[in-house]
C-alpha positions as CSV (number, residue, x, y, z in Angstrom):
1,X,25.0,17.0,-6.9
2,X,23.1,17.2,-10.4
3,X,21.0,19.4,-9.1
4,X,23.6,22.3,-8.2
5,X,25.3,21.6,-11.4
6,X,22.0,22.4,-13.4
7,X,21.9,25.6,-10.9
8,X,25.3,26.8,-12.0
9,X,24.5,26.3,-15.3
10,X,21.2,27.8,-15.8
11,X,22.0,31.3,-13.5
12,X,25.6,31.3,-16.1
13,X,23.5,30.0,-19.2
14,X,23.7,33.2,-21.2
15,X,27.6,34.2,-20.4
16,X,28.2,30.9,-21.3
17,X,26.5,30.5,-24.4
18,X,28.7,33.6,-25.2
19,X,31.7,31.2,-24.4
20,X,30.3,28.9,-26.9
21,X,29.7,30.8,-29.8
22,X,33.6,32.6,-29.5
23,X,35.0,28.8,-28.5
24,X,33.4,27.7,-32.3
25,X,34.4,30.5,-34.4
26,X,38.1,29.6,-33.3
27,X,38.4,26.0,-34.0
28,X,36.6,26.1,-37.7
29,X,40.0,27.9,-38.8
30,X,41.8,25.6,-41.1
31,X,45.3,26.8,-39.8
32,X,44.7,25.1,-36.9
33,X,46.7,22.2,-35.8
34,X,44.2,19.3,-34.6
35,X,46.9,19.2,-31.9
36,X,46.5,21.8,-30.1
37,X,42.4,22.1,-30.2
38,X,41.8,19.9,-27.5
39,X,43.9,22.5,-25.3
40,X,42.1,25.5,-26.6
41,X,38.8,23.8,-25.8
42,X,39.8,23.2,-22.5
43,X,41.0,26.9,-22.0
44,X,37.0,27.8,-22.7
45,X,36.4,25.5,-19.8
46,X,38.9,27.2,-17.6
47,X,36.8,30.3,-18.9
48,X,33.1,28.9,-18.3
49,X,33.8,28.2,-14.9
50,X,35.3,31.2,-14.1
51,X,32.3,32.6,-15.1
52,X,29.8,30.9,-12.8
53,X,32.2,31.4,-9.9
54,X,31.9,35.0,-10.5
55,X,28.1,35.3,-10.8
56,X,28.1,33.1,-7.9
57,X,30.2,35.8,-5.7
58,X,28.7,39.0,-7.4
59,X,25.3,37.7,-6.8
60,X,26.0,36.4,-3.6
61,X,24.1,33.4,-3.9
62,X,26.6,30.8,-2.1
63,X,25.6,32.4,1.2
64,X,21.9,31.6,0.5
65,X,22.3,28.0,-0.9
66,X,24.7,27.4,2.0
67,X,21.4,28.6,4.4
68,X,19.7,25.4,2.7
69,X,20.3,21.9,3.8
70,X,23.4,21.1,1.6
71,X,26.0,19.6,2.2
72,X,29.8,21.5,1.6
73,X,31.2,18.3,0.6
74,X,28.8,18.0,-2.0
75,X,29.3,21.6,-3.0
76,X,32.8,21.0,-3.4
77,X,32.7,17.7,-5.2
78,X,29.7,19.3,-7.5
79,X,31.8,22.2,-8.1
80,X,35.3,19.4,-9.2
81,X,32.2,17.8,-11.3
82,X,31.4,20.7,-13.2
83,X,35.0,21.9,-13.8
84,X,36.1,18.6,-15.0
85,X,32.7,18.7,-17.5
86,X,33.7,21.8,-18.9
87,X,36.8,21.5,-19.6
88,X,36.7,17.4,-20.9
89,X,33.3,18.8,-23.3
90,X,35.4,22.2,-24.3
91,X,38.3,19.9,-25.6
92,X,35.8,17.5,-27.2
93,X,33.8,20.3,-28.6
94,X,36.7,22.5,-30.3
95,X,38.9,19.2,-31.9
96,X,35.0,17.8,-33.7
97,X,34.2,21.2,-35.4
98,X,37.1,21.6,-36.6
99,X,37.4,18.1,-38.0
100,X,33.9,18.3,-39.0
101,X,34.9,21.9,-40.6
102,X,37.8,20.4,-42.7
103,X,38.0,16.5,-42.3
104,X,41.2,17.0,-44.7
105,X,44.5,18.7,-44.7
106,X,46.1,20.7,-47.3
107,X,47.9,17.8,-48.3
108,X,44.7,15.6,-48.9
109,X,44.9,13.3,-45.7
110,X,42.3,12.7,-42.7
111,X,43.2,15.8,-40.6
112,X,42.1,13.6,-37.4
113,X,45.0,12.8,-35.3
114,X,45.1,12.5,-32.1
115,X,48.0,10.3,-30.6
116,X,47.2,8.9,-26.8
117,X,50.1,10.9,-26.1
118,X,48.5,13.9,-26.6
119,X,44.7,13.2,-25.1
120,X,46.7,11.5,-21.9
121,X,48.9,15.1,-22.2
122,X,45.6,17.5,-22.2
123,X,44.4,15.0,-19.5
124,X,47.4,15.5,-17.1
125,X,47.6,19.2,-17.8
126,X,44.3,20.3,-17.3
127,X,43.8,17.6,-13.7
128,X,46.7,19.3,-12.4
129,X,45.5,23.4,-13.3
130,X,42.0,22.4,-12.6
131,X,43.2,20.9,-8.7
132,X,45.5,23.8,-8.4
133,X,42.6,26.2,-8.8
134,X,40.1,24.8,-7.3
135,X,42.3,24.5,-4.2
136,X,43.3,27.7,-4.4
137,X,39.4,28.9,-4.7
138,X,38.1,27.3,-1.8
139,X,41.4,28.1,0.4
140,X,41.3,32.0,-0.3
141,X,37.9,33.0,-2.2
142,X,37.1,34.2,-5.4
143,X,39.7,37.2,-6.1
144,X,42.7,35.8,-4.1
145,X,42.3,32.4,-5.1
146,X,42.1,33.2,-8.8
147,X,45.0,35.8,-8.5
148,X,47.3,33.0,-6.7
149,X,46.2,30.6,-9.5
150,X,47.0,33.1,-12.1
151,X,50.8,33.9,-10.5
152,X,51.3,29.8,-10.0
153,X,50.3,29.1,-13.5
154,X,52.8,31.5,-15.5
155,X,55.5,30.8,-13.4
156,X,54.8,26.9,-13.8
157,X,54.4,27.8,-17.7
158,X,57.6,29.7,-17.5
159,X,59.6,27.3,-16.1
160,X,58.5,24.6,-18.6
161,X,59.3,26.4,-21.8
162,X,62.2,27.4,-20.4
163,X,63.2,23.7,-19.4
164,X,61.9,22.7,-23.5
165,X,63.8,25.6,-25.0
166,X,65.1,24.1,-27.9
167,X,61.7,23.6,-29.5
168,X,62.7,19.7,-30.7
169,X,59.5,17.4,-30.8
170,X,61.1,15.0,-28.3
171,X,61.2,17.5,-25.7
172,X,57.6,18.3,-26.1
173,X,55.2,16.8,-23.9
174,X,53.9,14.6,-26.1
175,X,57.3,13.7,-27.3
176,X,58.4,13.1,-23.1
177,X,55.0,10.9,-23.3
178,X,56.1,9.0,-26.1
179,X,59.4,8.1,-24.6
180,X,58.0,7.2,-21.4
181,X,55.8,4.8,-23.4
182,X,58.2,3.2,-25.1
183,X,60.2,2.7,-21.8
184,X,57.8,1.0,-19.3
185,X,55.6,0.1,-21.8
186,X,52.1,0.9,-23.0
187,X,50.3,-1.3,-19.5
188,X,52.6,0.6,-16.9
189,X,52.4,3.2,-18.3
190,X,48.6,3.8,-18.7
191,X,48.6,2.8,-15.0
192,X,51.5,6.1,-14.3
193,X,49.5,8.5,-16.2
194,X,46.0,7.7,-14.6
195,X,47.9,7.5,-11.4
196,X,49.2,11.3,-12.3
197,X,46.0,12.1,-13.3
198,X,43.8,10.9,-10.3
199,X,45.9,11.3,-7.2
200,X,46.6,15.3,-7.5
201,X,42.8,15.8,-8.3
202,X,41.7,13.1,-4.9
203,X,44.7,15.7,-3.0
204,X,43.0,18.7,-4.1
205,X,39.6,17.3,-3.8
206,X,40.7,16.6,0.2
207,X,42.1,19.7,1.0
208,X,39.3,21.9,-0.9
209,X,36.9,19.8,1.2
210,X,38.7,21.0,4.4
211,X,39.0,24.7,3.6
212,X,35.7,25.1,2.8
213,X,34.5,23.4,5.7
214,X,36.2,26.0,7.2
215,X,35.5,28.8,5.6
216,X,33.5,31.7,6.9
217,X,30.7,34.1,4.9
């Protein structure tokens, strides 16, 4: 499974690298809440892999590694791998240059803050998008799937500024975290959010593995 990674990686190395040097000229901004870097960083994931799906079907190089003896299942679960890499290291990579960048507000104080609100928020978000497209990438291809993806997302984005409309912090995610938290508790409700967390990727992990058994090149 390593070894396909390393494959992706290397035939995308110099798109990505591009990715790289864009994703750190954007967090060393010191108008940028350390909020919201984690989600940027995993937005350059979204974009990586994208990337290396798209070399992959330009070049046509999934037929030939599928002519080798490999697995699909371990081409699926190498491909959730990767995703789930890129996206965790593009979070992890934007928040620590900026904070590296300017370690202090305006104000003086340690601009580090990230509440577990927010890290289990990027967490559930970016499960649920990366199992959404990864489903619909294996179910319907390349251009399809992405398209689908693309459709699903902004209407799911739409609906859920729409249902925070008022723009008050409690009805933020984070704030809707917070009050969970203080409601079951911090034990149960760890257990919820990894729960929310693990079973929609183990679902789209299933089904991806059973479409793309099925698929034909």
């Amino acid at each position: 499974m390593l070894k396909l990674i390393m494959k992706d990686l290397l035939a995308a190395r110099w798109f990505l690298l591009l990715v790289l040097f864009i994703g750190i000229l954007y967090p060393i901004q010191p108008f940028w809440p350390t909020e919201i870097l984690p989600f940027m960083g995993g937005v350059y994931g979204f974009i990586a892999l994208f990337i290396i799906f798209f070399l992959e079907d330009r070049n046509k190089t999934e037929i030939q590694f599928l002519s080798m003896p490999v697995q699909r299942r371990t081409i699926v679960r190498a491909r959730y791998l990767l995703g789930s890499l890129l996206i965790v290291l593009g979070g992890v990579a934007t928040t620590a240059l900026s904070i590296i960048a300017f370690p202090l507000t305006e104000s003086g104080e340690p601009r580090l803050f990230l509440s577990m609100e927010i890290v289990l928020a990027f967490f559930l978000m970016y499960a649920f998008g990366l199992s959404l497209y990864l489903g619909c990438y294996h179910r319907l291809g390349l251009g399809r799937g992405t398209i689908l993806f693309v459709i699903a997302a902004i209407v799911l984005i739409t609906l859920a500024m729409l249902g925070l409309k008022g723009g008050a912090k409690s009805l933020s995610i984070p704030g809707i975290l917070r009050a969970l938290r203080a409601f079951l508790g911090t034990p149960v409700f760890l257990v919820a959010a990894a729960a929310a967390v693990i079973v929609p990727f183990a679902v789209s992990l299933r089904l991806s593995t059973r479409y793309y058994a099925r698929r034909e090149f």
